[in-house]
VMD Tcl script that builds the backbone (N, CA, C; Angstrom):
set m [mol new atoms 267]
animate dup $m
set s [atomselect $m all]
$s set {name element resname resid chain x y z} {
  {N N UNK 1 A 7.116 86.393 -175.015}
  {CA C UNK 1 A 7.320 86.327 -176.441}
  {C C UNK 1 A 8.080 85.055 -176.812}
  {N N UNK 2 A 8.793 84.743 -176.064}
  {CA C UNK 2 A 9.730 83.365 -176.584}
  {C C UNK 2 A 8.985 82.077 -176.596}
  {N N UNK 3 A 7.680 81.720 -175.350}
  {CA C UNK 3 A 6.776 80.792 -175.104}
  {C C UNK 3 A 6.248 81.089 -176.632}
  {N N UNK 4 A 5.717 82.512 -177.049}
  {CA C UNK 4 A 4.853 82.432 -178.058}
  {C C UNK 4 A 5.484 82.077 -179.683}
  {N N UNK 5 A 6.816 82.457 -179.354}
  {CA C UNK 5 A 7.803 82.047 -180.713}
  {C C UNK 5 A 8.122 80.584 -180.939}
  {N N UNK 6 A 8.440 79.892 -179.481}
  {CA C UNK 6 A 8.949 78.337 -179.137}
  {C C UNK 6 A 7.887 78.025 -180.020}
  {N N UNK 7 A 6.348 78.230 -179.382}
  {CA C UNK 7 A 4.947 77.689 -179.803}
  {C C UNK 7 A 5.361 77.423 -181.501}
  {N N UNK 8 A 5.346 78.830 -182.199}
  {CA C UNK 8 A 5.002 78.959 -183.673}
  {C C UNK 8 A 5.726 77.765 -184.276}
  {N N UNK 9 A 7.101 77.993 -184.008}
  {CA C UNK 9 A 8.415 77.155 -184.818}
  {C C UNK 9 A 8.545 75.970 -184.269}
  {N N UNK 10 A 7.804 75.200 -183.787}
  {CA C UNK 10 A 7.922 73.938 -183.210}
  {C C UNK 10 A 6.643 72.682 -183.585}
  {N N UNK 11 A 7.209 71.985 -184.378}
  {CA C UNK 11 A 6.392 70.742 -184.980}
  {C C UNK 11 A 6.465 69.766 -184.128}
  {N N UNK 12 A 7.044 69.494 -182.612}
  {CA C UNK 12 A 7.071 68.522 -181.962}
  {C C UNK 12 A 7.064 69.132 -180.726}
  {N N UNK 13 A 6.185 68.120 -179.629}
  {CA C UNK 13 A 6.504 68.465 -178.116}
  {C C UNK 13 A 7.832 68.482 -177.980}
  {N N UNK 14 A 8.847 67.854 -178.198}
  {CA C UNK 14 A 10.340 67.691 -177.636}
  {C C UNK 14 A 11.069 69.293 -178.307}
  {N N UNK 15 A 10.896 69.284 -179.364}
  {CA C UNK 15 A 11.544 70.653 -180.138}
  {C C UNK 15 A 10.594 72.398 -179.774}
  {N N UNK 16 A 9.588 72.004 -178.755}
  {CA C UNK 16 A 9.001 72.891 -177.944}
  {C C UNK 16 A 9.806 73.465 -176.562}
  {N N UNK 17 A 9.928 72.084 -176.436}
  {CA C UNK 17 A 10.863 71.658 -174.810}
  {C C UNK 17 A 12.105 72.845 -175.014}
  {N N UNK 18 A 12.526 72.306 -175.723}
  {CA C UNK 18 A 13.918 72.477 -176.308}
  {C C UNK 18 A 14.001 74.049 -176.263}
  {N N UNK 19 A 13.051 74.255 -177.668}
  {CA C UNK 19 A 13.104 75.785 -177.355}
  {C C UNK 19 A 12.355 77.200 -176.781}
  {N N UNK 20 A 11.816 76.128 -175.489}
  {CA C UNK 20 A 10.695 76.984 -174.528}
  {C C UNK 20 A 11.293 77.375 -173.261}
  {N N UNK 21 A 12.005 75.876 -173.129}
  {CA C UNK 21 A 12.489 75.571 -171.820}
  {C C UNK 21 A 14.185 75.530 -171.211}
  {N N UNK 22 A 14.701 75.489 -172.162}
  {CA C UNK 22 A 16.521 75.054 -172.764}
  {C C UNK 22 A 17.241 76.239 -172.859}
  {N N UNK 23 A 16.811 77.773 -172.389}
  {CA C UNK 23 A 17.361 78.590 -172.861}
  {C C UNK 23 A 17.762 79.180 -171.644}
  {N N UNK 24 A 18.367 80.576 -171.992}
  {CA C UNK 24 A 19.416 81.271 -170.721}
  {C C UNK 24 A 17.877 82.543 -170.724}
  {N N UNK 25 A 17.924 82.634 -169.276}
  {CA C UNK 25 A 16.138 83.460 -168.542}
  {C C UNK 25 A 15.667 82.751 -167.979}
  {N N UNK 26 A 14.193 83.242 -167.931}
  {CA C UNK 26 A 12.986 82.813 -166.884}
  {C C UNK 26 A 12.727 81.575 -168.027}
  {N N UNK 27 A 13.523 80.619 -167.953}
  {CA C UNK 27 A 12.966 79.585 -168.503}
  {C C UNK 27 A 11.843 78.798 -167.928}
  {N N UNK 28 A 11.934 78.462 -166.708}
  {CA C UNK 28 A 10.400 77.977 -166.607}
  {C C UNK 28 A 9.375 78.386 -166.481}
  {N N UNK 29 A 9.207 79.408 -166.623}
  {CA C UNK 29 A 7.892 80.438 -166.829}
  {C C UNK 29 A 7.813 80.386 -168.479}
  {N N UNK 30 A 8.766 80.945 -168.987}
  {CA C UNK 30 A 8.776 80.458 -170.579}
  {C C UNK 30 A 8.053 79.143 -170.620}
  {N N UNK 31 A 8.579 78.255 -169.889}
  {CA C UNK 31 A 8.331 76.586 -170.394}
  {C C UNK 31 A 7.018 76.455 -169.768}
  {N N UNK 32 A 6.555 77.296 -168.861}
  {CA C UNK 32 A 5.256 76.578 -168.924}
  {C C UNK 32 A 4.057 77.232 -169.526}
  {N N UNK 33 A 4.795 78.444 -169.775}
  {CA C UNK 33 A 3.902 79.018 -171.049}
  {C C UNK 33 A 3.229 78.566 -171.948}
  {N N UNK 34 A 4.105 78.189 -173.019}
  {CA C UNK 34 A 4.362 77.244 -174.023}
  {C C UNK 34 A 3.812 75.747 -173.500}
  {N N UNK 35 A 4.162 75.559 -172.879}
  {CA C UNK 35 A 3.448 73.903 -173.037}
  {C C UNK 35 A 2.218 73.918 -172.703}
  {N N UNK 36 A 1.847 75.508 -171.635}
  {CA C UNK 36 A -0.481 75.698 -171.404}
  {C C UNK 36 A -0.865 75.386 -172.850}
  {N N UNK 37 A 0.253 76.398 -173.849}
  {CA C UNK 37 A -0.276 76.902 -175.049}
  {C C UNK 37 A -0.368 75.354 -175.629}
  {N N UNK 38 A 0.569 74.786 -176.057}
  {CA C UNK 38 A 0.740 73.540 -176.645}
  {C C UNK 38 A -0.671 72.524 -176.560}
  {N N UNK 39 A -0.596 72.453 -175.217}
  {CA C UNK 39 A -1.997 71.682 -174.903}
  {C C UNK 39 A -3.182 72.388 -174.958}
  {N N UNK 40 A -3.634 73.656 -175.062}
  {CA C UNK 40 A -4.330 73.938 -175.500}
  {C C UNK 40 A -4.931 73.693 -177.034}
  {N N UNK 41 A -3.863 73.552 -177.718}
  {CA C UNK 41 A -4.137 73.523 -179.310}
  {C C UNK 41 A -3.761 72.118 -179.017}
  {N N UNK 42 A -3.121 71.231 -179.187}
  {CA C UNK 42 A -2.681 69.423 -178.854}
  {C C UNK 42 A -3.118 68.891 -178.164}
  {N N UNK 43 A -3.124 69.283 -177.150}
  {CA C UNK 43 A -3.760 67.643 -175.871}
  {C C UNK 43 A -2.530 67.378 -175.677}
  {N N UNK 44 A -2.419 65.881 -175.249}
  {CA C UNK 44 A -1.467 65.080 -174.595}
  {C C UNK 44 A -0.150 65.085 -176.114}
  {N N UNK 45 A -0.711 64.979 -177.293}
  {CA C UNK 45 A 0.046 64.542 -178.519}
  {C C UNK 45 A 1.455 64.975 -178.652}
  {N N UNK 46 A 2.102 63.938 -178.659}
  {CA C UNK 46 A 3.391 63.732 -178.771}
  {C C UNK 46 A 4.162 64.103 -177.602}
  {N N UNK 47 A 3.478 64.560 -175.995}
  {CA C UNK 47 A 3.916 64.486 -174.688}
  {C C UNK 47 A 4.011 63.243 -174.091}
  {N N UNK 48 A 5.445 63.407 -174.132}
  {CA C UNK 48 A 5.888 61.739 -173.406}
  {C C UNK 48 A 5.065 61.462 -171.934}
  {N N UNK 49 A 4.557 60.042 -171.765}
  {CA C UNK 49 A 3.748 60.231 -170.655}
  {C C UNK 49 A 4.357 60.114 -169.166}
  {N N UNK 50 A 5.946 60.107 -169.125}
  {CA C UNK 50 A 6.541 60.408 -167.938}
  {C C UNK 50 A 5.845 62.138 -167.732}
  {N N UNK 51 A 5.992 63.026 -168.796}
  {CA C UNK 51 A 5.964 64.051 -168.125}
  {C C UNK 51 A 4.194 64.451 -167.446}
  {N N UNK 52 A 3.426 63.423 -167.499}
  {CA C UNK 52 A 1.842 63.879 -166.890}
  {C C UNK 52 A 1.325 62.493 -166.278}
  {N N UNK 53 A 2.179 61.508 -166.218}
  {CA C UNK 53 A 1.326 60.055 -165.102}
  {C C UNK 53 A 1.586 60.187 -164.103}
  {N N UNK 54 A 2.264 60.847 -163.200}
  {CA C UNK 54 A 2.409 61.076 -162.015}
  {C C UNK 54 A 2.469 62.357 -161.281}
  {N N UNK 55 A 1.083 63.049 -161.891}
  {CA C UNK 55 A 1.142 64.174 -161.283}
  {C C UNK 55 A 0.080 64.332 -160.098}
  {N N UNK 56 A 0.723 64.951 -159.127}
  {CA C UNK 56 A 0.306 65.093 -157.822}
  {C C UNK 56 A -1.226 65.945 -158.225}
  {N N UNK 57 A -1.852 65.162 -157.292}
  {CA C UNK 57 A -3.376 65.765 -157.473}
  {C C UNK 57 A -3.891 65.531 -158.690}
  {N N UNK 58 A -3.972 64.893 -159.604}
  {CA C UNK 58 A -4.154 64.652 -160.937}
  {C C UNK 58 A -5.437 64.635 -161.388}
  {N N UNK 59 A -6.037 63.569 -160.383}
  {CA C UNK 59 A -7.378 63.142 -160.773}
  {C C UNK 59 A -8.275 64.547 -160.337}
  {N N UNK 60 A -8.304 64.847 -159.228}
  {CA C UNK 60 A -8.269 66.213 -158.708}
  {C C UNK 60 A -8.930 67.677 -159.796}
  {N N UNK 61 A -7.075 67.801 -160.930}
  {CA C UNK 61 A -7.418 68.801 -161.626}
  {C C UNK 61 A -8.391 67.999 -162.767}
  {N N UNK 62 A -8.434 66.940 -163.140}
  {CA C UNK 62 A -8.946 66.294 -164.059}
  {C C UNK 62 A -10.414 66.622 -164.090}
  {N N UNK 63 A -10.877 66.331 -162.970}
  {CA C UNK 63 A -12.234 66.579 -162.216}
  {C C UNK 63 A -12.634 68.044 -162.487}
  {N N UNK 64 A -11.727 69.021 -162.286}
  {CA C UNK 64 A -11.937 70.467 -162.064}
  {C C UNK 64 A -12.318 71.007 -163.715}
  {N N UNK 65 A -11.309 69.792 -164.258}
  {CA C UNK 65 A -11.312 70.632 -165.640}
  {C C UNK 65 A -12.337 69.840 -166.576}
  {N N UNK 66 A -13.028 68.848 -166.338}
  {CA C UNK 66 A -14.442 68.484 -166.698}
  {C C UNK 66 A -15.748 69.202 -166.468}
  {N N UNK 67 A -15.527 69.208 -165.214}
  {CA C UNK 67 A -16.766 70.774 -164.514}
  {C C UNK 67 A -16.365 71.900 -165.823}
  {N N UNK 68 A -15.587 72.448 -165.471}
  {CA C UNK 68 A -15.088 73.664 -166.605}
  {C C UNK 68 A -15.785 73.388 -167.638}
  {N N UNK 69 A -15.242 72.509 -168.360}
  {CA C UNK 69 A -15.884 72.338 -169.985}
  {C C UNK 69 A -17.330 71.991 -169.968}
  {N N UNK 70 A -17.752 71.207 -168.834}
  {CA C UNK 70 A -19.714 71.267 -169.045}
  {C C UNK 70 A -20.032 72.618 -168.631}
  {N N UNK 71 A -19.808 73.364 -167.751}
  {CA C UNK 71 A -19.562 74.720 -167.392}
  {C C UNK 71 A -20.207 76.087 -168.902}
  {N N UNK 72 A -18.740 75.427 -168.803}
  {CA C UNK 72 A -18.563 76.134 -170.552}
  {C C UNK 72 A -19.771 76.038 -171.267}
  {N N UNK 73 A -19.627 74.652 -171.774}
  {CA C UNK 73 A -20.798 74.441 -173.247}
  {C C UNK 73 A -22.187 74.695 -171.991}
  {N N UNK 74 A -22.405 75.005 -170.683}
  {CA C UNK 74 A -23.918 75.414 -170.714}
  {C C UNK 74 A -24.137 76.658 -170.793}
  {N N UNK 75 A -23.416 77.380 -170.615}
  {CA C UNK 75 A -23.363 79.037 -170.916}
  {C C UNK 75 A -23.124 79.529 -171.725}
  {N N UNK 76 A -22.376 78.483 -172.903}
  {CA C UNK 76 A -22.144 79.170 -174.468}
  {C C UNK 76 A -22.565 78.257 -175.490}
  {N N UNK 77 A -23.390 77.377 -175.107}
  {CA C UNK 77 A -23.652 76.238 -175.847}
  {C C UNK 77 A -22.865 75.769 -177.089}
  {N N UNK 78 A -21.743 75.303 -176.885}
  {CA C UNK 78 A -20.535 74.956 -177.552}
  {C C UNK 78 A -20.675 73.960 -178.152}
  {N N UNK 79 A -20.643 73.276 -179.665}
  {CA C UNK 79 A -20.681 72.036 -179.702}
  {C C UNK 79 A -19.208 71.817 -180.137}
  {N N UNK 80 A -18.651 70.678 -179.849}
  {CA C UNK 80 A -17.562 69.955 -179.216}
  {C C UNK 80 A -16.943 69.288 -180.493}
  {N N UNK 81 A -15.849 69.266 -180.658}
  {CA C UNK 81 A -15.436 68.205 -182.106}
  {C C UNK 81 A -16.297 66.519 -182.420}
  {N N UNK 82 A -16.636 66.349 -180.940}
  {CA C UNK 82 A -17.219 64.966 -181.213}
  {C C UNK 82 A -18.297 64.860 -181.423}
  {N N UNK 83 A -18.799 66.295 -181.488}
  {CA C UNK 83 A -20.249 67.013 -181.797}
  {C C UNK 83 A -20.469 67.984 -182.485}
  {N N UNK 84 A -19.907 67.839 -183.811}
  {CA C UNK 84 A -19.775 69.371 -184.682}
  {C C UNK 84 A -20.787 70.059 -184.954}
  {N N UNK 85 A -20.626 71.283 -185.312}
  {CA C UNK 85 A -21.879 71.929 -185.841}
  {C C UNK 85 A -22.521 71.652 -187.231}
  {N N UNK 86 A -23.373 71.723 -187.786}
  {CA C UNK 86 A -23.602 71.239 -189.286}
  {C C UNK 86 A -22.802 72.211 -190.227}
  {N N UNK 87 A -22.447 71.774 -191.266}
  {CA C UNK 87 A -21.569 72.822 -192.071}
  {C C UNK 87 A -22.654 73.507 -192.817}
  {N N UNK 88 A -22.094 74.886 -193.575}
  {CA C UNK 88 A -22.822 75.151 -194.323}
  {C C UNK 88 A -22.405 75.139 -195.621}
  {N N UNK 89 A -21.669 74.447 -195.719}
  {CA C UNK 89 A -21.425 74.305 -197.881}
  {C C UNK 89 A -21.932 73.477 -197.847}
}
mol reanalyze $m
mol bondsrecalc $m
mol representation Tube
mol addrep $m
């Protein structure tokens, strides 16, 4: 619940940090809650890039998580923000 509260009330990666990760508990389970969630809805945005240029195995998950998403859109045929669907208004 606190990953999912940090999430709501937080307009910045750092003020996520702060209150995902900064607290008295299972803070890093909290914190990495919250930051799956974060990047799920954000991407990289407004994550300082100390905290993801040097991560072990990188290219690795990068790879894994490209498969995934063609994966994805062939089994649910997804079109993609850079590929929207046509609107209907």
């Amino acid at each position: 619940m606190i990953a999912y509260d940090a999430l709501l009330a937080s307009k910045s990666w750092s003020e996520l940090v702060n209150r995902a990760c900064l607290h008295g508990g299972d803070s890093d389970s909290t914190g990495v809650i919250a930051c799956a969630l974060w990047g799920a809805m954000h991407g990289f945005e407004g994550v300082f890039k100390t905290n993801f240029a040097n991560v072990e195995y990188k290219k690795r998950a990068e790879n894994v998580g490209e498969k995934l998403l063609k994966l994805h859109e062939q089994l649910y045929c997804l079109a993609l923000p850079s590929n929207p669907l046509p609107r209907s208004d």
